[in-house]
BAVEXKE-396106 format. One record per residue (C-alpha): residue number from 1; x, y, z. Coordinates in nm, 3 decimals, padded with zeros to 5 digits. Layout:
# residues N
<rec num="NUM" xx="X" yy="Y" zz="Z"/>
...
This chain:
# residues 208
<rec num="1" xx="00.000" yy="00.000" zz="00.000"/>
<rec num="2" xx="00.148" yy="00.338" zz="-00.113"/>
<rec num="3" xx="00.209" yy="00.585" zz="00.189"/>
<rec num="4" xx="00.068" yy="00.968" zz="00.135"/>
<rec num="5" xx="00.443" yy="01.056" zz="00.094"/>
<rec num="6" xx="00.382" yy="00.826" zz="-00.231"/>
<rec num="7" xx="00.125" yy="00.932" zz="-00.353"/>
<rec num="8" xx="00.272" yy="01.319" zz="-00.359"/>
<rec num="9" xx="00.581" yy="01.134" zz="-00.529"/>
<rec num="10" xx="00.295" yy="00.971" zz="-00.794"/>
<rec num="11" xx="00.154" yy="01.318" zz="-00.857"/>
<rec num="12" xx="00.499" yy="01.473" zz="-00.945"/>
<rec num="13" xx="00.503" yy="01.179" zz="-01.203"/>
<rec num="14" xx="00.223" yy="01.253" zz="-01.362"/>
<rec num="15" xx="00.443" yy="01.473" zz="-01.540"/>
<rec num="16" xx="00.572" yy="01.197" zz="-01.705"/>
<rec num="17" xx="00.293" yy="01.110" zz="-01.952"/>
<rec num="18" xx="00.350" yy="01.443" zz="-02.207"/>
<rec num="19" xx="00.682" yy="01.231" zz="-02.248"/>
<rec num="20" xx="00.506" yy="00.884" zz="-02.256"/>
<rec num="21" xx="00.253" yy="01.048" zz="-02.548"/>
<rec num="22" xx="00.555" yy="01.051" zz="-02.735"/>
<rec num="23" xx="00.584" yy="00.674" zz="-02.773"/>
<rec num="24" xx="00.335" yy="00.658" zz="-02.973"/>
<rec num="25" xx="00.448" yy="00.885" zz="-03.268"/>
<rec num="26" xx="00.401" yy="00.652" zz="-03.590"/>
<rec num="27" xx="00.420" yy="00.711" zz="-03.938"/>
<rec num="28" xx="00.103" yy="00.858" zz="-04.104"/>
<rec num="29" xx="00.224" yy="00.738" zz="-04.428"/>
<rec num="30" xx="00.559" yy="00.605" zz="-04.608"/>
<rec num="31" xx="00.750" yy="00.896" zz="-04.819"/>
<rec num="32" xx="00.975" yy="00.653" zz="-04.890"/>
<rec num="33" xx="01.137" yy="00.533" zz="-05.208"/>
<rec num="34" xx="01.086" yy="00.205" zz="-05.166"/>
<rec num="35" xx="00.759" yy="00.237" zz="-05.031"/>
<rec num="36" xx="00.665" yy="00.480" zz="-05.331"/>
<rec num="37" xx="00.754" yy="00.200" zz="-05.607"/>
<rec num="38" xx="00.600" yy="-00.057" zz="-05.446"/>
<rec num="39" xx="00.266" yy="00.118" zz="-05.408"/>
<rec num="40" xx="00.299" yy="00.164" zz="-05.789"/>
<rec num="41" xx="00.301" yy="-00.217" zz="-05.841"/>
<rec num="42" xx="00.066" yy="-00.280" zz="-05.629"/>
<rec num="43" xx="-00.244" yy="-00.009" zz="-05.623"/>
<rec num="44" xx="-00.468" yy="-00.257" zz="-05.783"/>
<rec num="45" xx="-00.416" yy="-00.506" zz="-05.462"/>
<rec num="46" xx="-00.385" yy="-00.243" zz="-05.225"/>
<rec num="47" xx="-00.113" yy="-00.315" zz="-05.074"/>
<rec num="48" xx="00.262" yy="-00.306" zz="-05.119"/>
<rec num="49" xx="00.576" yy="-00.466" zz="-04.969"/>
<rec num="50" xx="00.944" yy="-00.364" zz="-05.011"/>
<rec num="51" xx="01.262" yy="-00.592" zz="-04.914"/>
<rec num="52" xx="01.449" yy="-00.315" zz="-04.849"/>
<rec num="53" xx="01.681" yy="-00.369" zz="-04.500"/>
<rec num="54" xx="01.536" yy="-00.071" zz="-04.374"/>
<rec num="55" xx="01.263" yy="00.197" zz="-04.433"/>
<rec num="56" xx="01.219" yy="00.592" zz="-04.359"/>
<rec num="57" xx="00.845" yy="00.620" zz="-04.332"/>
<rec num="58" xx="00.933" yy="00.983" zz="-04.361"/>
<rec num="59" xx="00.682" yy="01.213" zz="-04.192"/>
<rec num="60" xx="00.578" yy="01.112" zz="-03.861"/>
<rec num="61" xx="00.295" yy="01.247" zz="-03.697"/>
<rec num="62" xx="00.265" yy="01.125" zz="-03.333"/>
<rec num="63" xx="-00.033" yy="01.043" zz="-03.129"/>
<rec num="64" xx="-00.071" yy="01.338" zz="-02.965"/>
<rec num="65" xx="-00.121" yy="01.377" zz="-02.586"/>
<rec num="66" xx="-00.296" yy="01.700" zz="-02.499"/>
<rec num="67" xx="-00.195" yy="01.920" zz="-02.217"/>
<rec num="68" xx="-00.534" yy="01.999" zz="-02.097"/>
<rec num="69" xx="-00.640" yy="01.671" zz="-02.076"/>
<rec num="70" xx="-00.658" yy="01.463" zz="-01.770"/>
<rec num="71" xx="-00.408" yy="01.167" zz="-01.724"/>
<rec num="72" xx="-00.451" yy="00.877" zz="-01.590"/>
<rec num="73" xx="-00.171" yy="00.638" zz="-01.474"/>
<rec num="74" xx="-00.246" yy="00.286" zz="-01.290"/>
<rec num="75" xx="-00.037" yy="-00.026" zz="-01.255"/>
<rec num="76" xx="-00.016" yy="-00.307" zz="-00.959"/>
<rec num="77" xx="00.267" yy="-00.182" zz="-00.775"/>
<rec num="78" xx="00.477" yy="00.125" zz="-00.763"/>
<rec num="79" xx="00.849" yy="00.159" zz="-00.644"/>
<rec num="80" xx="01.039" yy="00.457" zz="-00.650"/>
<rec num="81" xx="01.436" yy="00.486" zz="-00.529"/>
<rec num="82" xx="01.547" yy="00.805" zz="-00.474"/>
<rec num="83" xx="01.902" yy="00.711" zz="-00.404"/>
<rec num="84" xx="01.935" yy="00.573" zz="-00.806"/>
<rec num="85" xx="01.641" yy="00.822" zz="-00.956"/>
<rec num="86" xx="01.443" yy="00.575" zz="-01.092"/>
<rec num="87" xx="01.048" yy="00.547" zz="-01.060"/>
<rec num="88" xx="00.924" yy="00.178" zz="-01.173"/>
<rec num="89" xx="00.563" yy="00.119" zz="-01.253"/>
<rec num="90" xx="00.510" yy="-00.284" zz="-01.282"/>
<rec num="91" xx="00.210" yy="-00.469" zz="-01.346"/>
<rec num="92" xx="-00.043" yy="-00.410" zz="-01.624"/>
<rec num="93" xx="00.034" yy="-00.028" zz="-01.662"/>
<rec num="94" xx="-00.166" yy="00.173" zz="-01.801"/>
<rec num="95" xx="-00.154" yy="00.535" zz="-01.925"/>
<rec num="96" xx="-00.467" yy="00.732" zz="-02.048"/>
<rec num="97" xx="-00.504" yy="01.062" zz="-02.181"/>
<rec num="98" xx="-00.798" yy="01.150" zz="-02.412"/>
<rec num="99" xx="-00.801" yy="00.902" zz="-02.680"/>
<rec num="100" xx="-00.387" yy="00.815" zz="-02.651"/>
<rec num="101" xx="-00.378" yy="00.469" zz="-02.443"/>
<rec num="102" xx="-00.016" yy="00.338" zz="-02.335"/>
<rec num="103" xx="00.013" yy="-00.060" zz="-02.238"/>
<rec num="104" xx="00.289" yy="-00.212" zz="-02.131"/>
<rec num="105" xx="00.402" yy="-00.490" zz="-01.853"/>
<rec num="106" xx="00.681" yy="-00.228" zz="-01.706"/>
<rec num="107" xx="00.749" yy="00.121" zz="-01.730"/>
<rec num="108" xx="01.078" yy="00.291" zz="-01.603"/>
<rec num="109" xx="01.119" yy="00.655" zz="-01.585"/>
<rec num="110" xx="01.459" yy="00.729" zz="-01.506"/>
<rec num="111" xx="01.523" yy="01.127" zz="-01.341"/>
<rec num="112" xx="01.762" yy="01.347" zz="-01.263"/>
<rec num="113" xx="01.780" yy="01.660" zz="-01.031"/>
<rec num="114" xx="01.967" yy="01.768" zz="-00.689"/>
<rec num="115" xx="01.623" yy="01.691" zz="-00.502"/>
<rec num="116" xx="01.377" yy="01.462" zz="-00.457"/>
<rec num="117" xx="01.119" yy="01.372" zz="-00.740"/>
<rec num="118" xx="00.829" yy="01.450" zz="-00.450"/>
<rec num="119" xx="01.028" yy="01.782" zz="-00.427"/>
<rec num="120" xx="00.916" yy="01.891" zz="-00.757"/>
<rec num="121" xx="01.304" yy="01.925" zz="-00.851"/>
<rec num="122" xx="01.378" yy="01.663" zz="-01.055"/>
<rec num="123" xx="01.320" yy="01.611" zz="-01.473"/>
<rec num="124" xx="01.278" yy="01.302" zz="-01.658"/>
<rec num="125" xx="01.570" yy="01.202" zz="-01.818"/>
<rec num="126" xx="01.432" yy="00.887" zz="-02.003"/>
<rec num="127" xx="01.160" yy="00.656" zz="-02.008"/>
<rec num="128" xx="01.144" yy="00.244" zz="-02.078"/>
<rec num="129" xx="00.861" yy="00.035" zz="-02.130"/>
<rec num="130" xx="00.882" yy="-00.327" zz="-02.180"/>
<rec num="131" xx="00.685" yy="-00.656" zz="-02.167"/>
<rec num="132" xx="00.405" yy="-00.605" zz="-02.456"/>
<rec num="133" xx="00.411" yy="-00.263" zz="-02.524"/>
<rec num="134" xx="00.113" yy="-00.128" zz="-02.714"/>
<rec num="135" xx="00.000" yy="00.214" zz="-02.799"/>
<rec num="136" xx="-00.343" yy="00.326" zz="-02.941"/>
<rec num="137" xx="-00.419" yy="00.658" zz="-03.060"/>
<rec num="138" xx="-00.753" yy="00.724" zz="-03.266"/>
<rec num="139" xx="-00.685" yy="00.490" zz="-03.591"/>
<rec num="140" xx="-00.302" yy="00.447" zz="-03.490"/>
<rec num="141" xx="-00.122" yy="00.231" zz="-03.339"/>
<rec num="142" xx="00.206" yy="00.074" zz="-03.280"/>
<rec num="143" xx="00.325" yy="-00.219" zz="-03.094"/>
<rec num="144" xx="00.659" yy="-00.369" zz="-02.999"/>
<rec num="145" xx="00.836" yy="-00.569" zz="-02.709"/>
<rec num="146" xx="01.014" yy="-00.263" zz="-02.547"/>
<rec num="147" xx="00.997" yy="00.062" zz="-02.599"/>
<rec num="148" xx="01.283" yy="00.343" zz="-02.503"/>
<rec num="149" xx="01.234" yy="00.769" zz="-02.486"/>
<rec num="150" xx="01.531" yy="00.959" zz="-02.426"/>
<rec num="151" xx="01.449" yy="01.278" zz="-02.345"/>
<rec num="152" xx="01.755" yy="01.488" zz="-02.379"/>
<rec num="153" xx="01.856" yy="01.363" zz="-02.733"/>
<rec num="154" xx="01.476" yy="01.375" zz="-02.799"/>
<rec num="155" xx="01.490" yy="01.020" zz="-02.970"/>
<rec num="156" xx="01.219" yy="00.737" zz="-02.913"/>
<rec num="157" xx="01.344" yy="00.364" zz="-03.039"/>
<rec num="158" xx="01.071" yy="00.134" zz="-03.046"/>
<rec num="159" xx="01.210" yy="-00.256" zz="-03.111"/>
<rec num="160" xx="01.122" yy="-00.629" zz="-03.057"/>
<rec num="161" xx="01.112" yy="-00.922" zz="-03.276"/>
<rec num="162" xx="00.835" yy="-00.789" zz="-03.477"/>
<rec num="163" xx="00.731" yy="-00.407" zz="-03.452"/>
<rec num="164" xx="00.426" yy="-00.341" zz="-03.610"/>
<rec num="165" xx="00.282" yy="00.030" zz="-03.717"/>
<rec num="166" xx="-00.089" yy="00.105" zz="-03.818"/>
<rec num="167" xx="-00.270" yy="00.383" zz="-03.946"/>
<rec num="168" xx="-00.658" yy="00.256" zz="-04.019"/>
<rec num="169" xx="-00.536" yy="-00.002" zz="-04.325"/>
<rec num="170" xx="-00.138" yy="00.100" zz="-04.382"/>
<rec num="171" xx="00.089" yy="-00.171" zz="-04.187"/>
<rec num="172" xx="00.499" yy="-00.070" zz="-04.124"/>
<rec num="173" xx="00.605" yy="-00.399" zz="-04.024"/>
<rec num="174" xx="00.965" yy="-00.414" zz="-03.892"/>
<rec num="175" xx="01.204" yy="-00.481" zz="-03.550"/>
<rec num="176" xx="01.301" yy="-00.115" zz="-03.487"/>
<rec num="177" xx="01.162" yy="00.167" zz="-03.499"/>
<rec num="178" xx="01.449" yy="00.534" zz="-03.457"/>
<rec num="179" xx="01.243" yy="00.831" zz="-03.453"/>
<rec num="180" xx="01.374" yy="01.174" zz="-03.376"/>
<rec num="181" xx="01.131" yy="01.387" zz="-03.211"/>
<rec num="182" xx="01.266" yy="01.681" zz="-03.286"/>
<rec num="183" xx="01.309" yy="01.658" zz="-03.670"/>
<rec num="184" xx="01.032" yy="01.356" zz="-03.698"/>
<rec num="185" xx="01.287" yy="01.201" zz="-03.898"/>
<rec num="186" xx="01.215" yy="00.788" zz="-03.888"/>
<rec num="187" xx="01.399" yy="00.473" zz="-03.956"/>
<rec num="188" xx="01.219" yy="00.143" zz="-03.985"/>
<rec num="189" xx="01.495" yy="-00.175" zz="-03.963"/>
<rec num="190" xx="01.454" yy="-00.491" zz="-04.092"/>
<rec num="191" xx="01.792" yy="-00.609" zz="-03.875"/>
<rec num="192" xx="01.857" yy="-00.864" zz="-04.132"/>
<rec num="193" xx="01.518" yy="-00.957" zz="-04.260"/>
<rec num="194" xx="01.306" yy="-00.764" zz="-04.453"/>
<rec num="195" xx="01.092" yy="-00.436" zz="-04.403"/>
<rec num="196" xx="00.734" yy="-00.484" zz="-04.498"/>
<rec num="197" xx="00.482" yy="-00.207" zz="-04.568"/>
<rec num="198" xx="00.114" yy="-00.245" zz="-04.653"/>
<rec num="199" xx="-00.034" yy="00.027" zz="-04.810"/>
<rec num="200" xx="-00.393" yy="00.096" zz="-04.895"/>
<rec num="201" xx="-00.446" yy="00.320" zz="-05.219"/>
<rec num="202" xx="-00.749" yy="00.467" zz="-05.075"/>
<rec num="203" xx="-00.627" yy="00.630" zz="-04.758"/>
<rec num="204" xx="-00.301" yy="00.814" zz="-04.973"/>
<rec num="205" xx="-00.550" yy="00.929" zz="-05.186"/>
<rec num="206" xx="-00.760" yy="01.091" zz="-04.879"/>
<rec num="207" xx="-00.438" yy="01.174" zz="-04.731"/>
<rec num="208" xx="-00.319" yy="01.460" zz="-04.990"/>
């Protein structure tokens, strides 16, 4: 059971989840060459699939998280060390804001400050997510095995055997995921395999 000193230490937190909305940021659409070409060859399918060993789905545009939203975090235990600055959620977390859902077996956020995170002194320095991470935003999606935000470099890596992107009927299949926040520049890896994207003709066309 948390103590009310915990709960003040949960509320700081709560802070977290403009970073956590940041997770989710998938590809709307691939700019690619590859992915270009092979929607070419296959428009009358609807879909498309390139072998190249890796992807850049070009423009990314994120599930949002609002700021005047309320958010919601829950998970079956919370720990928090103040002597190594890390806060772990474990458990079936959950993070809601809006429409943006976050869920994942274990979230991490790692901080950074001279005080205490109930002091209100500290900032997040990087957040990890593992064990089934999923993240659901309107018609997007994205899920993977882990999950990684770094906040001062401002890049998000999502990986796993098999991450998988969705907007309504377009698929970015691949095992990781580089995005840099700050530029939205992305990089889907095949790491040895092959990158496969599914496109459907109708949603580019209502796209542009």
């Amino acid at each position: 059971m948390l103590s009310a000193r915990d709960v003040v230490r949960l509320a700081r937190l709560v802070s977290v989840a403009a970073a956590v909305g940041l997770f989710a940021a998938v590809p709307a659409y691939a700019q690619s060459t590859g992915a270009s070409q092979g929607t070419s060859r296959g428009a009358s399918q609807g879909s498309a699939q390139t072998s190249a060993q890796s992807a850049k789905p070009g423009e990314m545009k994120g599930l949002s998280i609002s700021n005047d939203k309320p958010i919601q975090i829950e998970s079956d235990a919370l720990q928090i060390s103040e002597q190594n600055k890390i806060a772990t959620f474990t458990g079936n977390v959950q993070v809601d804001q809006g429409t943006t859902q976050l869920r994942a077996g274990k979230m991490l956020v790692h901080y950074a400050g001279d005080g205490s995170i109930a002091g209100g002194n500290s900032q997040i320095q990087q957040i990890d997510v593992s064990d089934k991470v999923f993240v659901k935003s309107d018609d997007q999606q994205a899920t993977a095995d882990q999950g990684t935000y770094n906040l001062p470099n401002k890049l998000l890596v999502l990986s796993g055997d098999r991450v998988v992107l969705t907007q309504g009927k377009n698929v970015f299949i691949g095992c990781k995921l580089t995005v840099h926040t700050d530029t939205n520049e992305a990089n889907l890896d095949s790491c040895g395999k092959r990158v496969m994207i599914k496109l459907d003709p109708k949603s580019q066309k209502s796209s542009k």
